[in-house]
N, C-alpha and C positions, 0 to 999 in steps of 0.2 A: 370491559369483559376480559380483558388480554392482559390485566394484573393479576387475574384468577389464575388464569396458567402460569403465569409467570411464578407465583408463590406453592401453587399445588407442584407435590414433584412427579417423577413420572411413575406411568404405568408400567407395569409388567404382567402381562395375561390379557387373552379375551374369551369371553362365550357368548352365544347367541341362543337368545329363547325366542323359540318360534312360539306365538301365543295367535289366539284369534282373532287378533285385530293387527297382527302383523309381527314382523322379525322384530327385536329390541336388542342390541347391540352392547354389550355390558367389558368394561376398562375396569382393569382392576389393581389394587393397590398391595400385590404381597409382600412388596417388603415392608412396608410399613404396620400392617395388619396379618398377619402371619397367617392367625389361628384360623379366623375367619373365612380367610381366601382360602386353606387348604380344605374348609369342608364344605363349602358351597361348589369347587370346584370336585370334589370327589364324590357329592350327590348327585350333583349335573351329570359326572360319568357312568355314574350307577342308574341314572334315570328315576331319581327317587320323585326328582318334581315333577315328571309327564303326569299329563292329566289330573294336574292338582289348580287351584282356582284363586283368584285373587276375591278372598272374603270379604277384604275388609277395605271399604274407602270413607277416605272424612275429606270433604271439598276443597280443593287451596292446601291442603296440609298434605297426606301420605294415602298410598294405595298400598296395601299390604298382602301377601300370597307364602305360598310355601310350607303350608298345612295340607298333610295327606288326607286329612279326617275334616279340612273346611270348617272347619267352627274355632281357631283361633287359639286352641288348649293343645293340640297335637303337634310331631315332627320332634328330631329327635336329631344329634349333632355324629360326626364319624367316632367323638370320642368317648363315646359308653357315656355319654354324660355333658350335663353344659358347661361352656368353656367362660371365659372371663371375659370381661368387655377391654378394646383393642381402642386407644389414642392417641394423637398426637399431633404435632403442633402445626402443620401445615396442611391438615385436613379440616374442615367446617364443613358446617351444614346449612351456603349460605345462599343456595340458588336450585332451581328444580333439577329433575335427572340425575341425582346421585342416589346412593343404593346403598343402604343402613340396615344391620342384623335387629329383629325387633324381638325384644325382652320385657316380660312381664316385672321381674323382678332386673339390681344391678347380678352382672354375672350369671346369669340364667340363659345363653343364648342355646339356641337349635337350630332347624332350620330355617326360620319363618325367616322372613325377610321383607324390605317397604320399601319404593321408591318415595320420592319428596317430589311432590306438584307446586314446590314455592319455597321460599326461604325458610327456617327451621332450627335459628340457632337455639333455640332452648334444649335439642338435642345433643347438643355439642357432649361430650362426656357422659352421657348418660347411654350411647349406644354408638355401636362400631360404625363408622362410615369406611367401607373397604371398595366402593366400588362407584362408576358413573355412564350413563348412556352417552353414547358419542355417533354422532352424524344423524342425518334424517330419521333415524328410527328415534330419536326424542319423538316426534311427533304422534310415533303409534303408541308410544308408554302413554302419553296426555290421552290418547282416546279410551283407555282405561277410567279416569273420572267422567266420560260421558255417559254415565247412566245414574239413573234415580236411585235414592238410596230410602232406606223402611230403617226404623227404630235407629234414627241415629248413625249408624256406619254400616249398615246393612245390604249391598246395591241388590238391586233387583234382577238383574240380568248378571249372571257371571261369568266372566270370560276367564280360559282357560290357558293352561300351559301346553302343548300340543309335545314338544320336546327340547332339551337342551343338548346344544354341540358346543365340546371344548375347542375352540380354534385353537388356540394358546393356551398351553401347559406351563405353568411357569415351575412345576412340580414333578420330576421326573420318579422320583420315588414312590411317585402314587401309584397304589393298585388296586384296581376295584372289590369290592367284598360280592361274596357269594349272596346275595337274600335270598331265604327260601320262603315260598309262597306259604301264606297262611290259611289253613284250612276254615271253609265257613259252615258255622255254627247260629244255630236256630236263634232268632232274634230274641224268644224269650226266655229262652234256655232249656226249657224243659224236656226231658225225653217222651218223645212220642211213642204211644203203646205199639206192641206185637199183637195182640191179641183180638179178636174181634168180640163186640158185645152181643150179647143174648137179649132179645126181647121176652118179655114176663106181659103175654096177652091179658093175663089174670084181673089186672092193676085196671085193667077197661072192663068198662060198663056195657061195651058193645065187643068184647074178646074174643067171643067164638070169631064170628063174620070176619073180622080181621084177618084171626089166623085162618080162616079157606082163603081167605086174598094171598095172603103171602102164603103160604105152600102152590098154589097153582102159581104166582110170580116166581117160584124159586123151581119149580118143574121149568116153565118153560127156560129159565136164565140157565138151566143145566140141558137143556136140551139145543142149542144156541150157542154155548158159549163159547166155543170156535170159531164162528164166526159171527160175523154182524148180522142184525135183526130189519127187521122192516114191515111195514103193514102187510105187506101179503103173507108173511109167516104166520102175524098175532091175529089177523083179522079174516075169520072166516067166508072170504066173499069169494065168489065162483068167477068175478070179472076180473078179478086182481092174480095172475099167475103165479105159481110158486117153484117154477124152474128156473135153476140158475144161467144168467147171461153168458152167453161164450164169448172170448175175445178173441179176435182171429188177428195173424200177422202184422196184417195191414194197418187192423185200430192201435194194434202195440205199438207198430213203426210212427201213424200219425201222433200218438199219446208222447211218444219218445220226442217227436221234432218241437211240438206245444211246451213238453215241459224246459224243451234247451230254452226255445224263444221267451220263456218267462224266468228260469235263470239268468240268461242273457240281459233282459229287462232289470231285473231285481239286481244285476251286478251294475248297470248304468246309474239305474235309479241311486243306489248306493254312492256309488261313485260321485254325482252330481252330488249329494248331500255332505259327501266329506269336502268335497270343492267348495261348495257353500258356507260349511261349518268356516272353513279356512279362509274364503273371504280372497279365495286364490283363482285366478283365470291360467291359462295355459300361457297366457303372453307375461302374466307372475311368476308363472311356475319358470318359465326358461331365464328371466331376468334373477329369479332366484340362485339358478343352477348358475348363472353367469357370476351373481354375487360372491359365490359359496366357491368358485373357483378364482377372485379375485383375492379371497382373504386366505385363500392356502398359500397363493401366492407372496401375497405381503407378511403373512405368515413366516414363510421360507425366509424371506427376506431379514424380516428381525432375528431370525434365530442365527442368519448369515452374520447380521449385525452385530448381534452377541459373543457370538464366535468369534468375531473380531478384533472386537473389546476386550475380551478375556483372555486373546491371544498376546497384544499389547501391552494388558495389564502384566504380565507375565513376563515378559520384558523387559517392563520398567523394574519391576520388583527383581527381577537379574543383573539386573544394570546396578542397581541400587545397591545390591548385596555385594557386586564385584564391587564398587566406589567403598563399601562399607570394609572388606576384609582389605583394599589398598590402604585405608585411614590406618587400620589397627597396625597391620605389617608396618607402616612408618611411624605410631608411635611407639610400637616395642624397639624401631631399629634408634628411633631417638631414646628410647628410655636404653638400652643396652650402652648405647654411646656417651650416655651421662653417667651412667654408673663404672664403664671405663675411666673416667676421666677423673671422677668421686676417687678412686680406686688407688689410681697415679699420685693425688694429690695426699692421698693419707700416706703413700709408699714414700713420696719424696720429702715431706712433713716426718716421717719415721725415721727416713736417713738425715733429716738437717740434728734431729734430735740426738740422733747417734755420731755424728761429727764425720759420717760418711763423703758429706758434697766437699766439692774443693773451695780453699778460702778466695778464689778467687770470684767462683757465681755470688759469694755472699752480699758484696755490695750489689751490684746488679739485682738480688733480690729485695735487698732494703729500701733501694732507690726506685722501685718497682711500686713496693708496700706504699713509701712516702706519697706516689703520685696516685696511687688509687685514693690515701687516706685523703689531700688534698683536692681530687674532684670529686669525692662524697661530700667535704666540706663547703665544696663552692657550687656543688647539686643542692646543698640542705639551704645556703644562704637564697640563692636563687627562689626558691619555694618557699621563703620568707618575705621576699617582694611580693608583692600583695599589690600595690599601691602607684603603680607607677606611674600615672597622672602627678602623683604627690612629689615621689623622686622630681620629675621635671619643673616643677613650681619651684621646689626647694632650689634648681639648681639655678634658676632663670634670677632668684631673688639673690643668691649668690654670687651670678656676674653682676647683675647692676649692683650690689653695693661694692664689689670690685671696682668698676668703673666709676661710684661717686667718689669714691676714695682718690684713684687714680689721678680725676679732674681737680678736686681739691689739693692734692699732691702738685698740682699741674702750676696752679693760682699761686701757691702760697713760693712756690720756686720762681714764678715770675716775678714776684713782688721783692723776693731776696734779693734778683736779680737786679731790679731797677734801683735798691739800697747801695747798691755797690758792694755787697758782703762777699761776692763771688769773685778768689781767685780768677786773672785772665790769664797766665801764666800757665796754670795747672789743666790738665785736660779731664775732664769727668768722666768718670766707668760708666759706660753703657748701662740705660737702666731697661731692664727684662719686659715692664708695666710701659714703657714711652709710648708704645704702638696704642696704645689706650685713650691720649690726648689729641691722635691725630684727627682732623677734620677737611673731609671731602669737600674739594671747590669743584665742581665742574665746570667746564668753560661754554662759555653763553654760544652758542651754533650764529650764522651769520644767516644773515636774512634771504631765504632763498629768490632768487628772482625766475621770473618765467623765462621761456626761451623765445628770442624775437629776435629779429635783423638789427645788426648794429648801426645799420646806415639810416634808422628811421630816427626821427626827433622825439617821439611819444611814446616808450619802449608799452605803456599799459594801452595799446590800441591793440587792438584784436582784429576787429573790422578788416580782413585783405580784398575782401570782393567788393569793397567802395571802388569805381572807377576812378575817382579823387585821390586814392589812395597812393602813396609818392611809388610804394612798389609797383603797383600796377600802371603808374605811368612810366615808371622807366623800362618796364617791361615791354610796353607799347613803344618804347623807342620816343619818349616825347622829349627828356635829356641828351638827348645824342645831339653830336656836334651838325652834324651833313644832314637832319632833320629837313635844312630849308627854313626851319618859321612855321611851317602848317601843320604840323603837329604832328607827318604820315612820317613813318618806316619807310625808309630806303634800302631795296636791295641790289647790290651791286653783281654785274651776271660776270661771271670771267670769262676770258676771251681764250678759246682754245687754240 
């Protein structure tokens, strides 16, 4: 797993979508994917995904969401229009928890968006991978494939987007758009009448009767019609009273305390159901608040980081520029210094032509010319040896025929010699080649002998620790004259 990061490069940006099965932590990729992270992250700020639904799941493959309208045709990009598909070489799609724009068509993106429950390279190129879950919230994205799914990709239960928060803005230029609410219009379109309809009693068979029903219905509904109706109005019975109830202080104040304790209830009851929906305990809620202050933190931090970097970078790129205008300044102060000297040499080349210089520089200039012309010639010859193994064989085969020559030379003057042909008389010229005939004797070394007592008989005995040994008897005093015969050492004490 740790060659995956090694190869992915890094992130820049985070957001977090609170959904219903928990916080999911989203790393994102904008410089590499541009388009993509500038409008996931400018809908996130605009709130376009709260309370939108993840539609669409296929088991082992992708869970997909970011349709306003939940049916997978809707959602809509910041740039009036869909943007092009974003790639490249060190993003794949080759392990779960990364987060891919999803397109019906190539270049057709919007909002919608899928994470990956598994490997997916067949998407490689065919849709932007700009984004990946990081840390323990992988695990709440995976509890999004825990539910059953109808017709194929369809799940059953759907869980929600609750809200997105940008931690990391990698986009400072961003500015939210105004949306204005959309006015709702009747599902089937049609204008509903003003008008009220007439009934035509005529059309019945029993019409009279009817119409005394509705004139005595429409008496009393106009007699009435300020306030509410009840049996003892419409029903003439002598036990059912038709004076209205007083409410006195007291039933007002108790009616008043009844309806707080049922607001009160109905704001719990409420409360507990959104706590529910969210899958949030209070002991959630403050590890949340704890969370949500840890990454402002680490937040600050990179952006410290940044700062840093950009600070540095800024530096080198000064440092750079100074080493850059030192280079040019010393090749104009070389180029000025050549074109001096270019200058001189055409000036004094003008005066040698004009008969200007004294005849006395001219040899010294000739003599000058001659040694330049001579070691270009002996640079050109030089860079003609090629071979110089060869050079050395040639020269090696050159002494020895020197030398068999020399020896033969050697032979053939002895031999003259022994003829008698040779003046004794005359003294011979030293010949140059003699050193050629001479032959090394060295003299034979002498036999080294080991170091031993000259007084011994056997100088090749070694053995001193033999008692037999003549040294060791004379050591022991056994040679000694005053011995006595017994063979003991004598020592003589002097007399003070």
């Amino acid at each position: 797993m740790s060659n995956i990061y090694i190869t992915e490069p890094a992130t820049n940006g985070k957001v977090i979508l609170t959904t219903t099965v928990g916080d999911i932590e989203v790393e994102l990729w904008s410089k590499e994917t541009p388009l993509a992270c500038r409008n996931f992250v400018q809908l996130c700020m605009e709130g376009y995904y709260d309370d939108t639904t993840f539609h669409r799941l296929v088991k082992g493959f992708i869970v997909q969401g970011g349709d306003p309208t939940g049916t997978g045709d809707g959602g809509e990009s910041v740039y009036d229009g869909p943007f092009k598909t974003e790639s490249h070489s060190r993003l794949s799609f080759n392990r779960r928890g990364l987060m891919g724009m999803a397109c019906p068509e190539p270049n057709c993106n919007g909002s919608q968006f899928f994470f990956t429950l598994g490997e997916a390279l067949e998407l490689n190129g065919k849709h932007t991978l700009f984004g990946r879950v990081v840390g323990n919230t992988l695990f709440n994205m995976l509890r999004l494939s825990e539910v059953d799914v109808v017709n194929g990709d369809q799940p059953i239960r759907l869980h929600r987007i609750l809200k997105t928060t940008v931690i990391l803005n990698p986009y400072d230029d961003i500015v939210p758009r105004q949306i204005k609410p959309k006015k709702k219009t009747e599902s089937n379109g049609k204008v509903q009448p003003t008008a009220k309809a007439t009934k035509n009693f005529c059309l019945l068979s029993f019409g009279s009767e009817a119409e005394e029903e509705e004139e005595i219905s429409s008496k009393v509904e106009e007699k009435f019609r300020s306030r509410g109706k009840s049996a003892h109005d419409l029903v003439s019975d002598e036990s059912l009273s038709k004076e209205t109830v007083k409410i006195t202080e007291e039933d007002a104040e108790i009616t008043a305390k009844a309806s707080a304790i049922l607001e009160a209830e109905a704001e719990a009851r409420r409360r507990r159901r959104e706590l529910a929906s969210r899958f949030e305990t209070e002991e959630e809620l403050r590890q949340k608040q704890k969370r949500m202050e840890e990454l402002r933190a680490e937040a600050d931090a990179v952006r410290r980081d940044i700062a840093r970097t950009m600070r540095s970078a800024k530096e080198r790129a000064a440092a750079a520029e100074a080493t850059r205008q030192a280079a040019e300044t010393r090749a104009q102060r070389e180029e000025e210094e050549l074109r001096r000297a270019e200058a001189w040499e055409a000036e004094q080349r003008e005066k040698a032509a004009a008969g200007l210089i004294k005849a006395t520089a001219q040899p010294m200039v000739e003599n000058f010319d001659d040694e330049v012309a001579s070691y270009r010639l002996r640079a050109k010859k030089n860079k003609e040896r090629k071979d110089r193994e060869g050079q050395t064989m040639n020269r090696l085969s050159r002494f020895q025929s020197r030398l068999l020559s020399a020896l033969k030379k050697s032979k053939n003057d002895c031999a003259d010699n022994d003829n008698g042909d040779s003046d004794e008389g005359k003294t011979q010229p030293a010949d140059p080649t003699a050193w050629l005939c001479c032959k090394l004797i060295s003299e034979e070394p002498t036999p080294a002998r080991r170091v031993m007592d000259p007084s011994l008989e056997d100088p090749d005995r070694h053995d001193l620790y033999d008692p037999r040994n003549p040294l060791n008897l004379r050591k022991r005093g056994a040679f000694s004259d005053d011995s006595g015969g017994d063979g003991r050492r004598h020592h003589k004490r002097s007399r003070k």
